[in-house]
C-alpha positions as CSV (number, residue, x, y, z in Angstrom):
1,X,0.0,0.0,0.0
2,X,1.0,3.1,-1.2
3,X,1.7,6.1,1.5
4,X,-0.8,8.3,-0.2
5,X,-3.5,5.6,0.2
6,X,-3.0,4.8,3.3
7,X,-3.4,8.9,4.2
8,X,-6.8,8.2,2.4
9,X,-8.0,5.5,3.7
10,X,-7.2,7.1,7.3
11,X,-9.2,10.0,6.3
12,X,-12.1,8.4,5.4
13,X,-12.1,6.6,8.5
14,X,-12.1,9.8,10.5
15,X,-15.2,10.8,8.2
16,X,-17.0,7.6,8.9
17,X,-16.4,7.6,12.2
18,X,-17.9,11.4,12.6
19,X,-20.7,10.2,10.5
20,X,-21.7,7.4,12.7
21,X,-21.0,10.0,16.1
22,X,-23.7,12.1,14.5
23,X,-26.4,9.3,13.1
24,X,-25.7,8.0,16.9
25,X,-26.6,11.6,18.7
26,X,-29.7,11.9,16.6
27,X,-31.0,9.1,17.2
28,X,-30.6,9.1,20.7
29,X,-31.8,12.7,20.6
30,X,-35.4,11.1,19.1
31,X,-35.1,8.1,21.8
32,X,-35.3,11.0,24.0
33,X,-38.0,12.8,22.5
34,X,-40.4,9.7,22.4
35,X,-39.6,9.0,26.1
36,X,-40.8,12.8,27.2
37,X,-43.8,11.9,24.7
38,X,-44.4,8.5,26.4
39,X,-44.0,10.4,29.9
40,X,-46.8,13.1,28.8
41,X,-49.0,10.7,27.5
42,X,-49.1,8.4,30.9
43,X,-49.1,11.9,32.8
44,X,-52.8,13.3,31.2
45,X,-53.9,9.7,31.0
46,X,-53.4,9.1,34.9
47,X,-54.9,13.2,35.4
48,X,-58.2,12.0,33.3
49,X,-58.6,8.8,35.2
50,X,-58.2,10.7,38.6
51,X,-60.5,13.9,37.1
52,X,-62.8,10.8,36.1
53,X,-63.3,8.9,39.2
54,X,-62.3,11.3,41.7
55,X,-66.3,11.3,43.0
56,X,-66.3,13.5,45.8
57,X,-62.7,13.1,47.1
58,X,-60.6,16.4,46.8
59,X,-56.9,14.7,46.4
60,X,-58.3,12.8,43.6
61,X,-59.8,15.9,42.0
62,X,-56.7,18.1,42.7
63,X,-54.1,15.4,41.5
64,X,-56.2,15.0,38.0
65,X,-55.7,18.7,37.6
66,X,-52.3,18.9,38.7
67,X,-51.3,15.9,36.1
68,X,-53.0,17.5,33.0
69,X,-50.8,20.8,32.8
70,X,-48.0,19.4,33.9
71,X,-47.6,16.7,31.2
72,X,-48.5,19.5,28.6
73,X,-45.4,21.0,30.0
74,X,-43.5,17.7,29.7
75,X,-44.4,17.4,26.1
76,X,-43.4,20.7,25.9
77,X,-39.7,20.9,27.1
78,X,-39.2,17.7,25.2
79,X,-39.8,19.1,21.9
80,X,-38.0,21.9,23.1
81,X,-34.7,19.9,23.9
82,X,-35.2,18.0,20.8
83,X,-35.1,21.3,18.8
84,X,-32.6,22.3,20.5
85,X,-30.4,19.5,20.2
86,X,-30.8,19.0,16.8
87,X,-29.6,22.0,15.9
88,X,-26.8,21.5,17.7
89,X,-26.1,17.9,16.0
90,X,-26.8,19.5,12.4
91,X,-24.0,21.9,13.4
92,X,-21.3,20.1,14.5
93,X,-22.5,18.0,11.4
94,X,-21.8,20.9,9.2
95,X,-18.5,22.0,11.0
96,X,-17.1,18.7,10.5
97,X,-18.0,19.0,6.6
98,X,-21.0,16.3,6.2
């Protein structure tokens, strides 16, 4: 092998191994996403249930509306960080030339 080649084949290596840094980081950034979406959902899910058969009990009542806004906010600071960090990805993505 020729020592030009072998400079090439070591640069592509680096490039490929960037690559597969930045396929890893998004996906794990949508992992993340689907788990704050997962998290909302059982959140207003386990509000309605309380808001439905809450009867006459107070706690029940007040728990249901606690749950409801706060997985709205859930859902909301995950799509939020997934923004976020995707834009971040997509940068050091262009800074390392893909």
């Amino acid at each position: 092998m020729s020592e030009q080649s072998s400079s090439d084949l070591a640069i592509r290596r680096a490039e490929d191994t960037v690559m597969l840094a930045v396929i890893r980081s998004d996906l794990a950034n949508q992992r993340t996403l689907l788990a704050h979406v997962k998290t909302a959902l059982g959140m207003s899910v386990a509000g309605l249930g309380f808001l439905k058969f809450a009867g006459q009990d107070p706690v029940l009542s007040l728990l249901g509306v606690i749950a409801l806004p706060v997985s709205v906010g859930v859902l909301g600071l995950g799509v939020a960080s997934f923004l976020l960090t995707r834009r971040r990805i997509r940068a050091e993505a262009r800074d390392a030339g893909l």
